[in-house]
C-alpha positions in Angstrom: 0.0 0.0 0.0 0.8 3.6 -0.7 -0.6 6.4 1.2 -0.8 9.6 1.3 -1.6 12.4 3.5 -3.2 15.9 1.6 -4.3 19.0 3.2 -7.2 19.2 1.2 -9.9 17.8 -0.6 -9.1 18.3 -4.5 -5.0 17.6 -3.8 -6.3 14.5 -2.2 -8.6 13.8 -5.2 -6.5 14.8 -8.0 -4.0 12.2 -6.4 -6.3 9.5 -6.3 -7.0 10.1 -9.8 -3.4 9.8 -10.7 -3.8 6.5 -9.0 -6.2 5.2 -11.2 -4.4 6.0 -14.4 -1.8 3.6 -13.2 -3.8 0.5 -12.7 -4.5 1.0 -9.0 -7.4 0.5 -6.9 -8.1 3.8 -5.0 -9.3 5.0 -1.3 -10.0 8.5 -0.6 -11.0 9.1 2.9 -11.3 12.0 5.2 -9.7 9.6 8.2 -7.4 6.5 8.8 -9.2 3.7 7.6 -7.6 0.5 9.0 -9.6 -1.9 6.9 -8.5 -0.5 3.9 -7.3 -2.9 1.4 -6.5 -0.3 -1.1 -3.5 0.1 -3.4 -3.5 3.3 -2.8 -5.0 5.3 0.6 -5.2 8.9 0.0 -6.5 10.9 3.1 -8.1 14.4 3.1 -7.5 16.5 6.3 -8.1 20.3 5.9 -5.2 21.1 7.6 -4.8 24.4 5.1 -8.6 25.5 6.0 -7.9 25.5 9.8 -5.3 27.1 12.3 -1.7 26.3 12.9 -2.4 24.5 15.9 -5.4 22.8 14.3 -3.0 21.4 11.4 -0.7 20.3 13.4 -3.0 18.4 15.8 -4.6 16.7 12.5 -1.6 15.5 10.6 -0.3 13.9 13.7 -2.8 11.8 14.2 -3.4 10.6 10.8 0.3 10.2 10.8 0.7 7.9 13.8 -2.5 5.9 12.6 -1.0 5.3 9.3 1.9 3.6 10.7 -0.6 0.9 11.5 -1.0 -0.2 7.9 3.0 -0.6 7.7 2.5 1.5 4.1 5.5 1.2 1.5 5.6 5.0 1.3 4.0 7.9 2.9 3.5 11.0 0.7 2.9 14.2 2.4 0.6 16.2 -0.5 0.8 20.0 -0.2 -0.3 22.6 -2.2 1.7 23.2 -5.8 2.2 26.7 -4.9 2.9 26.7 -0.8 0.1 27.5 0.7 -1.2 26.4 4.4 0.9 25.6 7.3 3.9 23.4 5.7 6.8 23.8 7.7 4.9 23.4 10.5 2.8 20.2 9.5 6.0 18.6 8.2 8.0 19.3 11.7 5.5 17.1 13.3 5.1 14.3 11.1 9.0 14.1 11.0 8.9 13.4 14.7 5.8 11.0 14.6 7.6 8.9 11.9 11.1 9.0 13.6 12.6 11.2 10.5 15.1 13.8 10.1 14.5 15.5 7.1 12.1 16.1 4.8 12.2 15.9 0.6 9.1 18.5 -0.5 8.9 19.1 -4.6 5.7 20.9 -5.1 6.3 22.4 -8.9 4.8 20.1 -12.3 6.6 21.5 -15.1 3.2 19.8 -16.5 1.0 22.8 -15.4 3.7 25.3 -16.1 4.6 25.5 -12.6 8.6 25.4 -11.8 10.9 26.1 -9.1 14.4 28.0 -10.4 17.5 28.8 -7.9 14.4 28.7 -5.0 12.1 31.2 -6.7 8.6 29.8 -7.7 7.0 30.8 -11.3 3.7 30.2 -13.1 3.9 30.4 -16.8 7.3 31.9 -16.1 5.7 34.9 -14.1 7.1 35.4 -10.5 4.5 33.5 -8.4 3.4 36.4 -6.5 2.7 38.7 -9.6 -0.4 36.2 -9.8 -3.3 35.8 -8.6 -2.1 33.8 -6.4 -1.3 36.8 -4.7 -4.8 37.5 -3.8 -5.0 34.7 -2.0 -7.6 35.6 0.6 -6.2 32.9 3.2 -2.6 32.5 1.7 -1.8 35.4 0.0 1.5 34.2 -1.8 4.0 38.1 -1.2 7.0 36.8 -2.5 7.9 33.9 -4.9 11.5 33.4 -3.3 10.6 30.2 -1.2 13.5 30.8 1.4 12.0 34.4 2.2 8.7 33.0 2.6 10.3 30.0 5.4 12.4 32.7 6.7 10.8 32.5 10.0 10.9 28.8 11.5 12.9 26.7 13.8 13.4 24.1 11.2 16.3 24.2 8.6 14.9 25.1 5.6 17.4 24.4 1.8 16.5 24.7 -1.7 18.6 22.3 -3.6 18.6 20.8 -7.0 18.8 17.2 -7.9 22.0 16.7 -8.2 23.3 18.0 -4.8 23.7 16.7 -1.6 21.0 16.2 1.4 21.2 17.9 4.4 21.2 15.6 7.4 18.2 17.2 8.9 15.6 19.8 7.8 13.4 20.4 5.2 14.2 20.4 1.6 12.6 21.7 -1.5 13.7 20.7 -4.7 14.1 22.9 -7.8 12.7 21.9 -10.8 12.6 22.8 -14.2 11.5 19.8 -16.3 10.5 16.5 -16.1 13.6 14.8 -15.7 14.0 16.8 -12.6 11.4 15.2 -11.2 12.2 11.7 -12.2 16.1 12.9 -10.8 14.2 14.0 -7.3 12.9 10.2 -7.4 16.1 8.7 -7.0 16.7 10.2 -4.1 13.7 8.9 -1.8 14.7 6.6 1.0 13.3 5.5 4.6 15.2 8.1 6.1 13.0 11.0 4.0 9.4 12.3 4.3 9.0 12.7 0.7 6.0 15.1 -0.2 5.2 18.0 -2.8 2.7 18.2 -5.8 1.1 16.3 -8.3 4.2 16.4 -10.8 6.5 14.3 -8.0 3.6 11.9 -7.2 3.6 10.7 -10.9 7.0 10.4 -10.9 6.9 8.3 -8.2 4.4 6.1 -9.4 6.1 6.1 -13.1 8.8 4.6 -11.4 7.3 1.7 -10.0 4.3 0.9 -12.1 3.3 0.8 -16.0 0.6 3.6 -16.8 -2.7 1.6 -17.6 -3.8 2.0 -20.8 -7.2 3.2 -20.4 -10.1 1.4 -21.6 -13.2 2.6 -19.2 -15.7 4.5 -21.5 -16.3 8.1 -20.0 -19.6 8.1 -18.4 -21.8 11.1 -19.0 -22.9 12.9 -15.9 -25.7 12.2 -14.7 -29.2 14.5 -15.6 -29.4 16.5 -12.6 -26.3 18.3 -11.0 -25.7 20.7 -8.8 -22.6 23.3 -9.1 -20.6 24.4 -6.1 -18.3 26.9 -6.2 -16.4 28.4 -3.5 -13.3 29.5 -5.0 -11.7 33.1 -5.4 -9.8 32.7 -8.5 -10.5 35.4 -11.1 -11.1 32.8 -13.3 -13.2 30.8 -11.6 -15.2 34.3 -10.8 -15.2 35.0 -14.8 -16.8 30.9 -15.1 -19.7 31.8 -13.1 -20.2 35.2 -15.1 -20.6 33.8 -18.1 -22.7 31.0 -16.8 -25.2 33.9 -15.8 -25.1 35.5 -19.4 -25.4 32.7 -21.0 -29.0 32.0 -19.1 -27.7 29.1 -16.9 -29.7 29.4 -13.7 -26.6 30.8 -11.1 -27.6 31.2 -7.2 -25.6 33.2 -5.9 -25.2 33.3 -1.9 -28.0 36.3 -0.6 -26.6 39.2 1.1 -28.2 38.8 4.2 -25.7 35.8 4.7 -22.8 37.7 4.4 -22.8 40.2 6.7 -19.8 39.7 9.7 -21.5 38.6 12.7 -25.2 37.5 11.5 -27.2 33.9 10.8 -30.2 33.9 8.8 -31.4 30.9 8.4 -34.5 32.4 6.5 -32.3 33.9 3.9 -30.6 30.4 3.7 -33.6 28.5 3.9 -35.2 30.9 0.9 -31.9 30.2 -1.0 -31.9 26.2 -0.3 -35.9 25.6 -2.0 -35.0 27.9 -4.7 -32.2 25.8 -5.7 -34.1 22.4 -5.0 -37.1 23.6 -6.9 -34.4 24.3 -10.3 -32.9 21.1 -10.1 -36.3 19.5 -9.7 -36.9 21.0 -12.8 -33.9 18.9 -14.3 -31.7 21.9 -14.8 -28.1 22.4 -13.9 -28.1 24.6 -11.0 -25.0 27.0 -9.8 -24.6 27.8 -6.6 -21.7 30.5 -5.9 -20.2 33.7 -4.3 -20.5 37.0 -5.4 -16.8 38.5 -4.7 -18.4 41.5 -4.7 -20.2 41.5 -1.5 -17.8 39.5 0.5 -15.3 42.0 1.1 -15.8 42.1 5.0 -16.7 38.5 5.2 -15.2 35.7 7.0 -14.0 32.7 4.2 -14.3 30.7 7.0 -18.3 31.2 7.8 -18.9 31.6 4.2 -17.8 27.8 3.6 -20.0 26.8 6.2 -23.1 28.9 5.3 -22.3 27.3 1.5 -22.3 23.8 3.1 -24.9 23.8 4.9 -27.5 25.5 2.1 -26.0 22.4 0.2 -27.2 19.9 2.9 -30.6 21.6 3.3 -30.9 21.2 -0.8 -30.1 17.6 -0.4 -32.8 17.3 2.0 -35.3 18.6 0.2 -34.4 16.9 -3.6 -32.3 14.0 -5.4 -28.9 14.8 -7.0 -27.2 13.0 -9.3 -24.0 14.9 -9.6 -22.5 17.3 -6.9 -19.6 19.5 -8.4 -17.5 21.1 -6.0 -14.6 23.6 -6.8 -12.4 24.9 -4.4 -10.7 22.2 -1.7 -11.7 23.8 1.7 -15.1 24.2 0.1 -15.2 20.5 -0.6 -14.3 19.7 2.2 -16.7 21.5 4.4 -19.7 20.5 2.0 -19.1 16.8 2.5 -18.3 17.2 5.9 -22.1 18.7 6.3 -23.7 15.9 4.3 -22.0 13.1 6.1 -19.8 11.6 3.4 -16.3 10.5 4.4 -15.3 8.3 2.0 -14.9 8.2 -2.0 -14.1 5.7 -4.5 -12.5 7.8 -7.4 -13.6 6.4 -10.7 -12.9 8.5 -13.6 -10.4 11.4 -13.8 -12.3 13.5 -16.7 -8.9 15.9 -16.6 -5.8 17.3 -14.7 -6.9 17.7 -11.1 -10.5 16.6 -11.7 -11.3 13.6 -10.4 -15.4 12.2 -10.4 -16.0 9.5 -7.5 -18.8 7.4 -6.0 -19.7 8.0 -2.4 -19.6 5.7 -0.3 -22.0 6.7 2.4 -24.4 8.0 -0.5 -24.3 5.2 -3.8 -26.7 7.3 -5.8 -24.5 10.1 -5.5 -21.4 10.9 -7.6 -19.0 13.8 -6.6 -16.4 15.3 -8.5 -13.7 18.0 -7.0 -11.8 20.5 -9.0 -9.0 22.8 -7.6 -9.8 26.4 -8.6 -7.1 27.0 -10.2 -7.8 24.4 -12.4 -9.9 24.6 -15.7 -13.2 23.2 -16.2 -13.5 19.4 -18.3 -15.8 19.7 -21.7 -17.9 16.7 -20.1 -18.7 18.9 -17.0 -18.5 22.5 -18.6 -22.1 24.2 -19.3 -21.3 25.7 -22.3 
């Protein structure tokens, strides 16, 4: 068994869909599940969506119960562009799994994300000319990865693939092209934590297992899904937008719901039946965020006012397909409706992974990162 440990929903999914191009039979869960049988055991804490502390306190325990299940590796997934509590997260797995140092390669060449002489670009733009600087938890203020560690008690090096380890510490590993990655490969061993993005993952894999060919027919959504997005990202902002002018029925989140300091659950309530009633009508229904009106607003209550109108729309209709973007918002939404585990089936594309829940068979849910674009067999248009 593999496993590995995310610190969100659609970097745990987007793994698990890596998984499956390889031939492997995948878990995602959103705890340890000791039972498991699974080639692969992806977990999804939302360590990035909580405090320090809080991220701390979860990857330690899902650390420690992994070493139960005696996995082959243990891959410690992070964000592709740094964001959450990393240094922190990775000091205390390193001391649950008896480890010195720590291997983290978060850029994919793939995605046009790379990582030159410890500065992080995006397209070859400085990562914090872009809108990952807007980040409204993470807010990325300098793309030299060293500045942004500059403050910790841990030893932090950028190195490339070709140099020497540190005893102790963390690393993070430049990289350019592929071949970087495959390098960074080599140098795993049971004295590293090795972690990062997507791009390392399949490297790793790609060096122990033949990709499957694949031979599943795509299956069509099913006739009556329900949109969730939660993300910030201008262009997930601009998606929504055009959705609305191009007569898709978009609900976005009432205003009464997000002012600081208030609960209406009338103005939710109103907002949940409205929805329910469209999708009872068999059309696709978008439920979003207006960035224009959140300005004073917690992200943190907005998720949960988001998950919970989600519940009470689930209470009052049948879904066949609940598509989520964002991670934290993922998260929070299954949390409310009681699923914990996923069976990933189909990866339609990069980061976009559609699974069966578990807890709810009728119901299939897909994740996408929001920085991520939108498959043709989910788009609206």
């Amino acid at each position: 068994m593999i496993a590995v440990i995310a610190d969100d929903l659609t970097g745990a999914a987007e793994l698990g869909g890596i998984g499956l191009a390889y031939g492997l039979e995948v878990e995602l869960s959103m705890s340890v599940n000791l039972q498991s049988k699974a080639d692969l055991l992806v977990i999804s804490t939302d360590a990035r969506s909580v405090s320090e502390p809080e991220a701390v306190r979860e990857m330690t325990e899902v650390s420690r119960a992994l070493q139960e299940l005696k996995p082959l590796l243990i891959y410690k997934k992070i964000d592709s562009v740094l964001r959450g509590h990393i240094l922190a997260e990775t000091r205390a797995q390193l001391t649950v799994l008896g480890l010195a140092k720590a291997l983290l390669v978060p850029a994919n060449p793939a995605l046009g994300r790379t990582l030159v002489h410890g500065c992080y670009y995006v397209d070859g733009k400085p990562l914090h000319q872009t809108h990952f600087a807007h980040d409204p938890e993470f807010p990325v203020t300098d793309s030299d990865v060293l500045k942004r560690f500059k403050i910790t008690t841990e030893p932090v090096f950028v190195r490339n693939p070709s140099d020497a380890l540190p005893n102790r510490g963390v690393v993070f590993g430049n990289v350019e092209k592929w071949t970087d990655l495959q390098a960074w490969v080599e140098r795993i061993d049971h004295q590293v934590l090795a972690g990062g993005g997507s791009g390392f993952f399949t490297a790793i894999l790609d060096s122990r297992f033949p990709p499957k060919r694949k031979t599943v027919t795509p299956v069509a959504p099913g006739n009556t899904r329900l949109y969730v997005c939660g993300s910030a990202f201008k262009e997930s902002v601009d998606w929504v937008k055009k959705a609305v002018h191009s007569g898709h029925f978009v609900q976005y989140m009432p205003k009464a719901l997000l002012q600081p300091g208030t609960l209406d659950e009338s103005s939710r309530t109103t907002w949940a039946t409205e929805v329910a009633t469209s999708l009872q009508q068999r059309k696709p229904v978008v439920m979003a965020i207006d960035p224009a009106w959140v300005e004073n607003s917690s992200a943190v209550q907005l998720r949960t006012d988001l998950a919970k109108t989600v519940r009470d729309v689930l209470n009052r209709t049948h879904i066949d397909e609940l598509i989520i973007e964002g991670g934290s918002t993922a998260s929070a939404v299954l949390r409310e409706i009681g699923i914990t585990r996923l069976a990933p089936v189909e990866e339609l594309a990069t980061g976009v992974v559609r699974s069966k829940a578990i807890e709810k068979t009728e119901l299939h849910v897909t994740v996408k990162p929001g920085s991520y674009r939108w498959p043709p067999e989910l788009g609206l248009f």
